[in-house]
C-alpha positions as CSV (number, residue, x, y, z in Angstrom):
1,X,164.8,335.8,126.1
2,X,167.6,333.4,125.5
3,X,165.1,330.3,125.5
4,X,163.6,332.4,122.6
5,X,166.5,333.3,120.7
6,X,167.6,329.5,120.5
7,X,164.3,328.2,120.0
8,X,164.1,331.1,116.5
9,X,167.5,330.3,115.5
10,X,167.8,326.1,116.1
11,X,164.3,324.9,116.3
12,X,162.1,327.6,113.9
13,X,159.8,324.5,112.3
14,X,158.9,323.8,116.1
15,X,157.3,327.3,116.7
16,X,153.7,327.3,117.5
17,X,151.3,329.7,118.5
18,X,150.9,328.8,122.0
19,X,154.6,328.9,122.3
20,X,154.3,332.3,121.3
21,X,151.7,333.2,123.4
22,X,152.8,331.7,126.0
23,X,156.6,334.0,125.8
24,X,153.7,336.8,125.9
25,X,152.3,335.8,129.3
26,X,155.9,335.5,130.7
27,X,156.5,339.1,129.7
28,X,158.3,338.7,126.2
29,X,155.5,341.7,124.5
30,X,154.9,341.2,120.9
31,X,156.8,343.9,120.2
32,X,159.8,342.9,121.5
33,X,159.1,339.2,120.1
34,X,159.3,340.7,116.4
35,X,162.6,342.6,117.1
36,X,164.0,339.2,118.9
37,X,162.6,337.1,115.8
38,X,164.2,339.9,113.1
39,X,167.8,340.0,115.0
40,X,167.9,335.8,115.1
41,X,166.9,335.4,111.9
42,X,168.9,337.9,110.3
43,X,172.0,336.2,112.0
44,X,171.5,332.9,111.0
45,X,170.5,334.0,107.3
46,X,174.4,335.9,107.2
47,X,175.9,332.5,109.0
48,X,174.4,330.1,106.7
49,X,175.1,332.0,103.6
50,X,178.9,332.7,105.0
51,X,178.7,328.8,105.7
52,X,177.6,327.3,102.4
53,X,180.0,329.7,100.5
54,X,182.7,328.3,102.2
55,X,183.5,331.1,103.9
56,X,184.4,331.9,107.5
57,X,181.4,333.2,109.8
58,X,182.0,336.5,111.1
59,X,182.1,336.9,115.5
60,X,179.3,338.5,116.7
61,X,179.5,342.4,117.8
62,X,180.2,343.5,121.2
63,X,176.8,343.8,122.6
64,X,175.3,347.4,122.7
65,X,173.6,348.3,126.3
66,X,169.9,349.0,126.1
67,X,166.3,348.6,125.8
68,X,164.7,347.6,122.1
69,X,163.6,350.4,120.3
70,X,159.4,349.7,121.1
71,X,158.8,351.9,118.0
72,X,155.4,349.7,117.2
73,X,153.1,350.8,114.4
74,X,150.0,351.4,115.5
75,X,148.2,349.8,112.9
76,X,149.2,346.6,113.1
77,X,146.5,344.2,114.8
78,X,146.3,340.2,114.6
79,X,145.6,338.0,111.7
80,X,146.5,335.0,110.8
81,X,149.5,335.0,111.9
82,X,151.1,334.6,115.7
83,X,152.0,338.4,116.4
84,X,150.3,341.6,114.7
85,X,151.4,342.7,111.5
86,X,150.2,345.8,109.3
87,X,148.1,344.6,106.3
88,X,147.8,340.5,105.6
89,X,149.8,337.9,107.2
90,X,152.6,337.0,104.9
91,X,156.3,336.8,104.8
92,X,157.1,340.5,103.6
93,X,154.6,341.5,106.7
94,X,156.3,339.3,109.1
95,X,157.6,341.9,111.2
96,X,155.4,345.0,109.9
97,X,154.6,345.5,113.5
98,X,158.0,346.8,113.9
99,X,159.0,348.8,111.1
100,X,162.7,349.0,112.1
101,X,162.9,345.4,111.5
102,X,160.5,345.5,108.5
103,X,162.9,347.7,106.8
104,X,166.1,345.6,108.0
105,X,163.8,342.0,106.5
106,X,163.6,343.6,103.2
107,X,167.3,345.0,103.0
108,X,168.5,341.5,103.6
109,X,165.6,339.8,101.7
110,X,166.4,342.0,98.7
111,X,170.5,340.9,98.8
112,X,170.2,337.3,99.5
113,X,167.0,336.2,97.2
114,X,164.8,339.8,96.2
115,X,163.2,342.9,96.9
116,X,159.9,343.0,98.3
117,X,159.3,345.3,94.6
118,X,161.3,343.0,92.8
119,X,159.0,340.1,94.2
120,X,156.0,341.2,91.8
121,X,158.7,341.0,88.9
122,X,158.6,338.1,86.7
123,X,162.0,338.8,85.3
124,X,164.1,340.4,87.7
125,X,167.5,341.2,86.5
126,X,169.8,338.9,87.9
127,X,172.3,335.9,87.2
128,X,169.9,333.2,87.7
129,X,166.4,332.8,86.2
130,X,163.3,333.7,87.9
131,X,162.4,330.0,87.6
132,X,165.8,329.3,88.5
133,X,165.7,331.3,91.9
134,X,162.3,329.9,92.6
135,X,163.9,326.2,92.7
136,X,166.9,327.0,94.8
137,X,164.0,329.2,97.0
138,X,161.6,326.1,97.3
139,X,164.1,323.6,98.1
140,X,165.9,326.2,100.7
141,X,162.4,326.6,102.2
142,X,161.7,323.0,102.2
143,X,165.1,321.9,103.4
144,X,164.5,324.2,106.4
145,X,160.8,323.7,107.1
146,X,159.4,326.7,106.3
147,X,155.8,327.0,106.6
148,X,155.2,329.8,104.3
């Protein structure tokens, strides 16, 4: 598990499927992969923000005993993409499988860029431009090595 939570967090460009297979055959389920990848992510999203703002990164929470929640939804199956997800593979299905995590994606997707709704909005109301937000987004996404 720890080997994965670096690997999501320091090296996410370096992911391949047979890496996440492979986690699979050593016993990391998918289900448990998707909660992993939603809990890393969302932790490095809220650092680098804190980070390029300048301001200081928060500690970490005291670790809370026990097992991840396994609440899968049925429905998901493979596609495209490296774990099962519920409808297409894209980034707001990313972690569909798991619809704790689903929810928890969009919450933060919707404060730090926009709403899964707000998505399909050519003119969301906010301080920058949609083209605006689009740059800043590509260049982020670039600048990381983001595949999607």
């Amino acid at each position: 598990m720890a080997r994965a939570a670096w690997k999501v967090a320091a090296s996410p460009a370096s992911i391949r499927r047979h890496w996440v297979d492979a986690l699979a055959r050593d016993g990391l389920d998918p289900g448990r992969y998707v909660e992993l990848v939603g809990i890393v992510s969302r932790a490095v999203a809220i650092d680098t923000v804190l980070e390029a703002l300048g301001l200081e990164i928060e500690p970490l929470p005291q670790p809370v005993a026990g097992d991840p929640s396994e609440d899968v939804d049925q429905r998901a199956g493979k596609v495209k993409a490296w774990v099962p997800m519920v409808g297409g593979a894209s980034i707001t299905q990313a972690l569909s499988m798991v619809p704790a995590e689903n929810a928890k994606l969009e919450a933060l997707h919707g404060a730090l860029y926009l709403s899964f709704e707000e998505m399909a909005d050519p003119k969301p109301g906010k301080e920058l431009t949609r083209p605006q937000m689009e740059l800043v987004a590509a260049r982020t996404s670039a600048y990381n090595e983001c595949f999607y």
